[in-house]
C-alpha positions in Angstrom: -21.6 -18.1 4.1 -19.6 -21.2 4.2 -16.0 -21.3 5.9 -13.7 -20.6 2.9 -10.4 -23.4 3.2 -7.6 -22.7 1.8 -4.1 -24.7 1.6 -0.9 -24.5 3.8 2.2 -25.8 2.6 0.8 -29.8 2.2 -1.8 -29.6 4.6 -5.7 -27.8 4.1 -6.7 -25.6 6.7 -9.7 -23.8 7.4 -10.2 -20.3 8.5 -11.4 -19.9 12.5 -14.8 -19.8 13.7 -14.6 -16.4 14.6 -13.2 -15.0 11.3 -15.4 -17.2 9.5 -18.8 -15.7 11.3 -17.1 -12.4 10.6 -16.7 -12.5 6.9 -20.4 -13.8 7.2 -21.2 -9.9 8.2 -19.5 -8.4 5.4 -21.8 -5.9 3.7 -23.5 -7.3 0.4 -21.4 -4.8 -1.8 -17.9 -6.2 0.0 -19.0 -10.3 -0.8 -22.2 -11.7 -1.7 -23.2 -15.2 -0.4 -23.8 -16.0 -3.8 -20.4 -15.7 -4.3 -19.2 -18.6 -2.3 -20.1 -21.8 -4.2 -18.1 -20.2 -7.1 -15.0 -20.2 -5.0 -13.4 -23.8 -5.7 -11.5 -26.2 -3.2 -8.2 -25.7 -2.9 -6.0 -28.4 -4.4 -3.3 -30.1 -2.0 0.3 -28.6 -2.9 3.2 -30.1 -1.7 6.2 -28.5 0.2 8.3 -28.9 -2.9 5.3 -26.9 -5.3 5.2 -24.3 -2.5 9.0 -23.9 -2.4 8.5 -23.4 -6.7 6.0 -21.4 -6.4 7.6 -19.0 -4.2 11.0 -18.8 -5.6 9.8 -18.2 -9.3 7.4 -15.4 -7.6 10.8 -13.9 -6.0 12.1 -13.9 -9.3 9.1 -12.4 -10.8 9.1 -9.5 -7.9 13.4 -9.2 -8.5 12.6 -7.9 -12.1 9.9 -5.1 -10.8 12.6 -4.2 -7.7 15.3 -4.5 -10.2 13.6 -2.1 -12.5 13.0 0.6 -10.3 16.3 1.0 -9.9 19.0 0.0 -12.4 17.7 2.7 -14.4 19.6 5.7 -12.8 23.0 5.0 -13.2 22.2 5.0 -16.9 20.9 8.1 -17.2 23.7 10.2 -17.9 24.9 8.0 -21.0 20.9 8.0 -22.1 21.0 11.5 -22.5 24.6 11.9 -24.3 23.1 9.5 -26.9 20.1 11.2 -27.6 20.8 14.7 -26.7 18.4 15.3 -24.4 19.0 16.1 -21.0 16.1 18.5 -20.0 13.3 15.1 -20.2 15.8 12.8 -18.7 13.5 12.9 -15.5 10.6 11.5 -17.6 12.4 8.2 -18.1 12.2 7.5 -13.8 8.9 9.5 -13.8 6.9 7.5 -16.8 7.8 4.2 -15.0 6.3 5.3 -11.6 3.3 6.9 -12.5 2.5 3.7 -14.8 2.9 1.4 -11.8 1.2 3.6 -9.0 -1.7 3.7 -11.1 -2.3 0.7 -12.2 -1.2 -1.2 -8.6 -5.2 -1.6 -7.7 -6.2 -2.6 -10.9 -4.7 -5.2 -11.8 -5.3 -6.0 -8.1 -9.4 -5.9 -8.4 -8.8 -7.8 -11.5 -7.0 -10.7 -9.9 -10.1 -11.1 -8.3 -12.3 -11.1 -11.2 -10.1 -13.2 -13.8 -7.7 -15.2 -11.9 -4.0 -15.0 -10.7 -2.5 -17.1 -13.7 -4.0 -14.4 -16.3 -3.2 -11.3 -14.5 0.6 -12.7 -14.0 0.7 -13.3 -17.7 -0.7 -10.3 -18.5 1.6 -8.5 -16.2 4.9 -9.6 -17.0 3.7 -9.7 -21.0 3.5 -5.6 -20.5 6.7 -5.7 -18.6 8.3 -7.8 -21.2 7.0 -5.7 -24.0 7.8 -2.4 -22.7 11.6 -3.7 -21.9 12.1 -4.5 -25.6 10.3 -1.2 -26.7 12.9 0.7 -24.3 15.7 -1.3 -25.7 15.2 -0.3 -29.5 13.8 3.3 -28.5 15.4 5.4 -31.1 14.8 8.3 -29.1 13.6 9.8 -25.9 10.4 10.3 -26.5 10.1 6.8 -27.6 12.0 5.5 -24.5 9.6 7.6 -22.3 6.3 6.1 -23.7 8.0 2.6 -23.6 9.2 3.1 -20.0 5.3 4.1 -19.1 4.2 0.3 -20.7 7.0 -1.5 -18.6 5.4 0.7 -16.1 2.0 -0.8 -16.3 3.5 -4.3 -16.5 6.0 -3.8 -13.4 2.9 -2.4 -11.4 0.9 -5.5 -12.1 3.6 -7.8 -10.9 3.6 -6.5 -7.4 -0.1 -6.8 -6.0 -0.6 -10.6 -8.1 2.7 -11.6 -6.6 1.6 -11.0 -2.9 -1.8 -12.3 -4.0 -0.6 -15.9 -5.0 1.5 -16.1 -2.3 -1.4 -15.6 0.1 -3.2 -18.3 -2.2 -0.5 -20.8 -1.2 0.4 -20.0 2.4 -1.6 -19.2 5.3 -2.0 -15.9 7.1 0.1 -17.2 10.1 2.9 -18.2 8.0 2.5 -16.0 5.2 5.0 -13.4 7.5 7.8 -15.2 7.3 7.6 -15.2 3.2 6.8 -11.8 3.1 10.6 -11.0 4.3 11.7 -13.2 1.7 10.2 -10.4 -1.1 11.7 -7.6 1.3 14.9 -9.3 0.5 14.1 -9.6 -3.1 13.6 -5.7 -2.7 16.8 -5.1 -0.7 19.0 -7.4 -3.2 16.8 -5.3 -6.3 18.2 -2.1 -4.8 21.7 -2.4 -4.0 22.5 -4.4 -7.4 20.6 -2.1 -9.6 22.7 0.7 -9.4 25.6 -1.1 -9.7 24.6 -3.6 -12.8 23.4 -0.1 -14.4 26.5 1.5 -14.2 28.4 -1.4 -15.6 26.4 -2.1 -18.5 26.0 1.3 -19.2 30.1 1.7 -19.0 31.1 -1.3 -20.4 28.6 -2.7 -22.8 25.7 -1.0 -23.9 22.7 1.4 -22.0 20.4 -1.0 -23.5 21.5 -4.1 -21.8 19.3 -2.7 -18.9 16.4 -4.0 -20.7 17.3 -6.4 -22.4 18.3 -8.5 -19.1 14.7 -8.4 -18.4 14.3 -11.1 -21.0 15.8 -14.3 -20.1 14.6 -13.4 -15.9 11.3 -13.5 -17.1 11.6 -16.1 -19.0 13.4 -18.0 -16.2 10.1 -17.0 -14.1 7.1 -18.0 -15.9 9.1 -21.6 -16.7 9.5 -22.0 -13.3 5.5 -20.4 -12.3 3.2 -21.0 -14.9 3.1 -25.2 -14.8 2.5 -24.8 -11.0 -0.4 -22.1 -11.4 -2.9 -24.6 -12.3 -2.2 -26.5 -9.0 -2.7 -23.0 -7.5 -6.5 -22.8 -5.5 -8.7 -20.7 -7.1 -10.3 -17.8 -5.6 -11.7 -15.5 -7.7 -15.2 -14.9 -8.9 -16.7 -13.7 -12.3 -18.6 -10.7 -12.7 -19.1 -7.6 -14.1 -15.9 -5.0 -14.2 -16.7 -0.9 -13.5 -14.3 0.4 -15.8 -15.4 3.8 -14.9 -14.6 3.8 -11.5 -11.0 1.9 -12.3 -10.8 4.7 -14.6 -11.0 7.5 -12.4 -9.1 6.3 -9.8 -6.4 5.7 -12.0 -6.4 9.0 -13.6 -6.9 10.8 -9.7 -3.3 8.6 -9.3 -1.7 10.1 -12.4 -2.7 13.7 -11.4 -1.8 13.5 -8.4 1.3 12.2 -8.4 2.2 15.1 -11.2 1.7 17.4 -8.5 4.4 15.6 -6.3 6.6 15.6 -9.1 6.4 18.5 -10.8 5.7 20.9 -7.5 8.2 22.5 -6.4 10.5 21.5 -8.9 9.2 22.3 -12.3 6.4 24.6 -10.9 6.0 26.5 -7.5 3.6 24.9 -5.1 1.4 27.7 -5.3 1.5 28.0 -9.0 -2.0 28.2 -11.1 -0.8 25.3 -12.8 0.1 23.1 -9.7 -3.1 24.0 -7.8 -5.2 23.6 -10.9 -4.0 20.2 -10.7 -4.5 19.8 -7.2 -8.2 20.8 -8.1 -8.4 18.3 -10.6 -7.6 15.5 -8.6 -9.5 16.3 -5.7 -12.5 16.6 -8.3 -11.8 13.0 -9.6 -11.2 11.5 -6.3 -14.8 13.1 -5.4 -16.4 11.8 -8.5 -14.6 8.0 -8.0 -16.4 8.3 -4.4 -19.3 9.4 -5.6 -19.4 6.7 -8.6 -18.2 3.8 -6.1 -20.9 4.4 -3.6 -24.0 3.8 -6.3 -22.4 1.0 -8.4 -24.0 -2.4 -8.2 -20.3 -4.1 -8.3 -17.9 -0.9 -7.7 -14.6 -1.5 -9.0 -12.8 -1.0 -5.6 -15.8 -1.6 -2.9 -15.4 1.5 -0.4 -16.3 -0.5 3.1 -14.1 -3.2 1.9 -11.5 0.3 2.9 -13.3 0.8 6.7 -13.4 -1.4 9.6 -11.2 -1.5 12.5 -7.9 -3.7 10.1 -7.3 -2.5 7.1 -7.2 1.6 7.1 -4.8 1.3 9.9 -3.1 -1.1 8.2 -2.8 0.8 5.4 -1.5 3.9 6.9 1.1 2.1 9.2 2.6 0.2 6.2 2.4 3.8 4.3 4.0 6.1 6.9 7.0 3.2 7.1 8.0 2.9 3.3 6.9 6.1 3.2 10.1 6.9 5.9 12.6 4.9 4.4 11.9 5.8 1.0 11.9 9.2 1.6 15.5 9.0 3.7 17.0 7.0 0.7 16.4 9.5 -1.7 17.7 12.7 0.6 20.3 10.5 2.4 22.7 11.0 -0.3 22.9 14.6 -0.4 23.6 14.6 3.3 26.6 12.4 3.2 28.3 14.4 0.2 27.8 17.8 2.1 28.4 16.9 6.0 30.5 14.1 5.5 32.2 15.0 2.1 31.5 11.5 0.6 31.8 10.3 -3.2 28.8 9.9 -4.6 29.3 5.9 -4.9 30.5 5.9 -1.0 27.3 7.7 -0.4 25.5 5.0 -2.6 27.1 2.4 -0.5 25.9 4.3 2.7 22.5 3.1 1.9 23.0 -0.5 2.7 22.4 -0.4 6.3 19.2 1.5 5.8 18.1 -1.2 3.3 19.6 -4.0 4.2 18.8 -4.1 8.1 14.9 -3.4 7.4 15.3 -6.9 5.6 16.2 -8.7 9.2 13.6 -5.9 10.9 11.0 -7.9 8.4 12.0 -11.3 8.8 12.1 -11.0 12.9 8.5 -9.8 12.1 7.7 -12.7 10.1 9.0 -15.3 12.2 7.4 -14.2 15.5 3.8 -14.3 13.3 4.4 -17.9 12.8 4.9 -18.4 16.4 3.0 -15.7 18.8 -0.7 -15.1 19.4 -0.3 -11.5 19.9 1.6 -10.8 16.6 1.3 -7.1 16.0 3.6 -6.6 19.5 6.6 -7.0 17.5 5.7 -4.4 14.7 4.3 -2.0 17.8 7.8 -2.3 19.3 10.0 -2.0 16.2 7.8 1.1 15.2 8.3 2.8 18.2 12.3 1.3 18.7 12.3 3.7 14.9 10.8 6.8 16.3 13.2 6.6 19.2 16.2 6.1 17.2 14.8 8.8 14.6 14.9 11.3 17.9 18.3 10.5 18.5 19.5 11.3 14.9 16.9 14.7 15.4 19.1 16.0 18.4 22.1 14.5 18.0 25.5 15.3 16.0 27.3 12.1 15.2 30.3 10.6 13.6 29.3 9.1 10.0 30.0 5.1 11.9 27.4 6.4 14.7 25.1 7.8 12.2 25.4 4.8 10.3 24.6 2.5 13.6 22.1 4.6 14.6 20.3 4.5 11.1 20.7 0.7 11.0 18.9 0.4 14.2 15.9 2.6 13.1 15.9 0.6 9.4 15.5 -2.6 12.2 12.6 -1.3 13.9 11.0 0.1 10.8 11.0 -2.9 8.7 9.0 -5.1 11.1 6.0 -3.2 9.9 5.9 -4.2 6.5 4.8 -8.3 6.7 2.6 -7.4 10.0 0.2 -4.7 8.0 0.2 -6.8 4.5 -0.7 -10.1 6.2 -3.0 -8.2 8.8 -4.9 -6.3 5.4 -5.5 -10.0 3.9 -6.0 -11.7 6.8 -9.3 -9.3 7.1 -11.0 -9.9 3.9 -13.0 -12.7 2.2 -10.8 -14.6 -0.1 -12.5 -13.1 -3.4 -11.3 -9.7 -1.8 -7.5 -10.9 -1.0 -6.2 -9.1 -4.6 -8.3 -6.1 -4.4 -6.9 -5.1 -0.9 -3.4 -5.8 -2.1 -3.6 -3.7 -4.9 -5.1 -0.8 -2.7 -2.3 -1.5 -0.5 0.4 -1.3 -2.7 -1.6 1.8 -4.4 -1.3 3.5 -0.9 2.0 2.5 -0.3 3.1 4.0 -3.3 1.4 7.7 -2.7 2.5 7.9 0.4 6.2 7.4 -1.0 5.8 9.9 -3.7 4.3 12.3 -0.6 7.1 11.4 1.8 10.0 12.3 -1.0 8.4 15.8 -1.9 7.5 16.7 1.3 11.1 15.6 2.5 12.7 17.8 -0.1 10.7 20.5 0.3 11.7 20.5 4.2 15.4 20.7 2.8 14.2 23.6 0.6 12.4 25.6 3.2 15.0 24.9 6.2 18.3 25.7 3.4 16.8 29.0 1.9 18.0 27.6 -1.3 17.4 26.6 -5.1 19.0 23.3 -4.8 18.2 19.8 -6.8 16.9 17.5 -4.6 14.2 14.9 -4.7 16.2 12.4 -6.4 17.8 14.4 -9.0 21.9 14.4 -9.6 24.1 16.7 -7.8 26.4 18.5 -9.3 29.2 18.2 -7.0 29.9 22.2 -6.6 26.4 22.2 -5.4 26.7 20.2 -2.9 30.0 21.6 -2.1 28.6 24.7 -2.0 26.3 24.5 1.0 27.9 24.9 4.3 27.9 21.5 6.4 26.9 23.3 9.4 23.6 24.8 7.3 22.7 20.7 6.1 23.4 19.1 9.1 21.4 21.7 10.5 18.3 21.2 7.9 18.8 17.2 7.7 17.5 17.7 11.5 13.7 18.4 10.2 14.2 15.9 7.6 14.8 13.3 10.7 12.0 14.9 12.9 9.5 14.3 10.0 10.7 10.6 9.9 10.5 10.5 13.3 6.8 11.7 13.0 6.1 9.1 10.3 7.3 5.8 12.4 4.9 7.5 15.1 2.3 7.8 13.0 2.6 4.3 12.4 3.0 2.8 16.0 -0.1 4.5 17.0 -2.0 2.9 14.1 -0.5 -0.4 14.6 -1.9 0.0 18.4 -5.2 0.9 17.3 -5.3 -2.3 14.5 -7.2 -4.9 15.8 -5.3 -7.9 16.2 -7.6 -10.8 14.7 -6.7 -14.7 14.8 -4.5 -15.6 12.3 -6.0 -18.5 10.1 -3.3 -21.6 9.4 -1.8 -23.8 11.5 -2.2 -23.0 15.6 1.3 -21.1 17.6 1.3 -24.5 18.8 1.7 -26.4 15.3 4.2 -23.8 13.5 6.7 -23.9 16.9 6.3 -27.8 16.0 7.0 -27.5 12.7 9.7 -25.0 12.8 11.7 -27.3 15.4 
């Protein structure tokens, strides 16, 4: 195979020697050699494109981070106007199983079709589905649209981190990956807020309807730079069948996480007839993926000794974090008799300081050899800190600092396993991986939140709402602090045991040469 070059910042760069020779290896199913001469040269971008290119993708990313979130606040006025409370979950729900399942397809088909299509593509759905939500008569109309923004909002995540590793190299392609952690950090501590106002003080609907002048803003400020963008993809022939069934296993099983528990017990027919079900397809996507000529996600493109640990680090940390944001709450209303906005407000250090965790992480890829020490550290710097808030009792300003310096720790994973994942793939492969990364990512979220709540459940001895849902403040007031400080301890021993999980993967990753410029160069040209 020839060496694949790609562009950094103004200047081309070519991939080592040694990665080079070991993309040669790749099995035939992974990247043929017939492949390469399709792959064209990259075209020279200047600094100033680059700087475009990423700030309209930022923008791009704000409106799938914003979405995820702005939502809730609104709720309560959604279902006044239509009179329907009971499928008010649906509205949250219909969004995230449409994203989670369609996060490695439009991944696979970045690789088939192009970056500049799929983006369109992508925010077209997203655009669509906002104005569908915005004129929804009803709920059931508001659920289907909030499924289409669903698909749209899950395509913009894997293309995003796709083009940007088009642009920028491996070794600096860290440091921008902390810019979109705080694009996700600034998504989730406005979207609350900008919900409740609009739904206050203007109209529920203004939700959705902001989503049309940011997109509008982004594909003016993306689309004339695409072309400029180098091309990596390669035609050929799509298995629909075996996107198909891995999107349906998705949808099923993320129903179970949803509705177990909750809506059904875990050991219902119903629940563990679904659990069948999506064991069955997973089986039959296995067995479809290993005889397919060209299968739609290439299984040994999922082994080696990078990406499965790779995946599961970067899964057991959002998994953490997303899982302590949506419990969190309920822990500072009980033990520490909070409002439910100064609980909201509670969140930021989580959030926020895994922003600064992620751009420490970025920054040292750009400048040490051994770059996965940092994310090795900060992961187990998070299980230590996630001890102390197992066995200790603290004041809500220690438990504050204490959760900040876990968020610190955890979020140098995040830019470390993405860039680690692409760095160990041929460049056809680059959107494929990053759509079965943000896939996994995604699961293991869903998993962490009802497994987390169903900790709470088992350790409280209680029918309580949890999982995200609203508290009714005599709930809440009605559990003894003692009895939730005393549960929250196996919610913070299972965190503990995620960030563990992920600092013994991130030991056993294998720490391959970052292509771009040398440690040398990027200490040069960040002086």
């Amino acid at each position: 195979m020839n060496k694949i070059e790609r562009q950094s910042a103004a200047d081309v760069q070519t991939l080592p020697d040694d990665i080079a020779d070991e993309l040669s290896r790749l099995p035939s199913e992974v990247l043929s050699v017939d492949d390469a001469p399709s792959i064209a040269p990259p075209v020279p971008l200047t600094s100033d494109e680059v700087r475009t290119i990423v700030i309209s993708l930022m923008l791009t990313m704000f409106l799938a981070a914003l979405d995820q979130t702005i939502v809730a606040t609104a709720l309560p006025t959604i279902g006044r106007q239509f009179q329907d409370v009971s499928n008010l979950s649906w509205v949250i729900t219909a969004y995230l199983l449409a994203s989670t399942a369609v996060a490695p397809v439009f991944g696979t088909l970045s690789d088939i079709y192009g970056r500049r299509v799929m983006i369109i593509i992508s925010l077209s759905l997203f655009v669509a589905g906002s104005v569908l939500c915005a004129i929804a008569p009803n709920m059931p109309m508001l659920i289907l649209a909030r499924g289409l923004q669903g698909l749209g909002g899950g395509g913009i995540m894997p293309v995003v981190q796709t083009v940007i590793s088009d642009v920028v190299s491996p070794r600096e392609r860290g440091q921008y990956q902390a810019y979109f952690s705080s694009v996700w950090m600034v998504g989730g501590i406005l979207g609350p807020v900008i919900g409740g106002v609009f739904a206050e003080h203007l109209h529920w609907s203004m939700i959705f309807w902001i989503n049309l002048p940011l997109s509008a803003a982004a594909i003016a400020l993306l689309l004339p730079k695409m072309k400029k963008i180098p091309v990596f993809h390669r035609k050929r022939k799509v298995d629909w069948l075996g996107g198909v069934l891995l999107m349906a296993s998705a949808v099923v099983f993320m129903l179970v996480l949803t509705w177990g528990g909750t809506r059904y017990p875990w050991l219902s027919p119903t629940v563990l007839a679904m659990v069948g079900g999506a064991v069955a397809l997973v089986v039959s996507f296995v067995w479809h993926a290993r005889r397919a000529d060209e299968p739609f996600l290439p299984l040994p493109l999922l082994g080696g000794s990078v990406v499965p640990f790779g995946l599961m680090a970067g899964g057991c940390a959002l998994g953490a974090i997303t899982g302590l944001t949506v419990q969190l709450p309920l822990y500072y209303e009980s033990v520490y008799h909070l409002t439910a906005s100064e609980a909201g407000l509670a969140l930021i250090p989580l959030a926020a300081v895994s922003t600064i965790g992620a751009a420490v992480a970025g920054r040292t890829m750009a400048r040490a050899k051994h770059y996965k020490r940092v994310a090795i550290i900060g992961t187990s710097w998070a299980a230590l800190c996630g001890l102390g808030l197992t066995l200790t009792t603290l004041p809500l300003w220690g438990l504050l600092t204490l959760m900040a310096a876990f968020a610190l720790g955890l979020g140098t994973t995040f830019p470390v396993c993405v860039v680690s994942v692409q760095n160990s793939v041929a460049r056809p492969q680059v959107g494929t991986i990053t759509g079965a990364l943000n896939f996994f990512r995604s699961l293991m979220s869903s998993f962490t939140v009802a497994a987390f709540a169903a900790i709470l459940l088992i350790a409280l001895g209680a029918d309580i709402p949890l999982a995200g849902e609203h508290h009714a403040a005599g709930v809440v007031n009605a559990i003894p602090a003692e009895d939730m400080r005393h549960a929250f301890r196996y919610v913070f021993g299972a965190a503990t045991a995620l960030m563990t999980g992920a600092a013994l993967c991130l030991i056993a990753l294998e720490e391959r040469p970052l292509a771009g410029p040398s440690v040398k160069q990027s200490v040069e040209m960040a002086e």
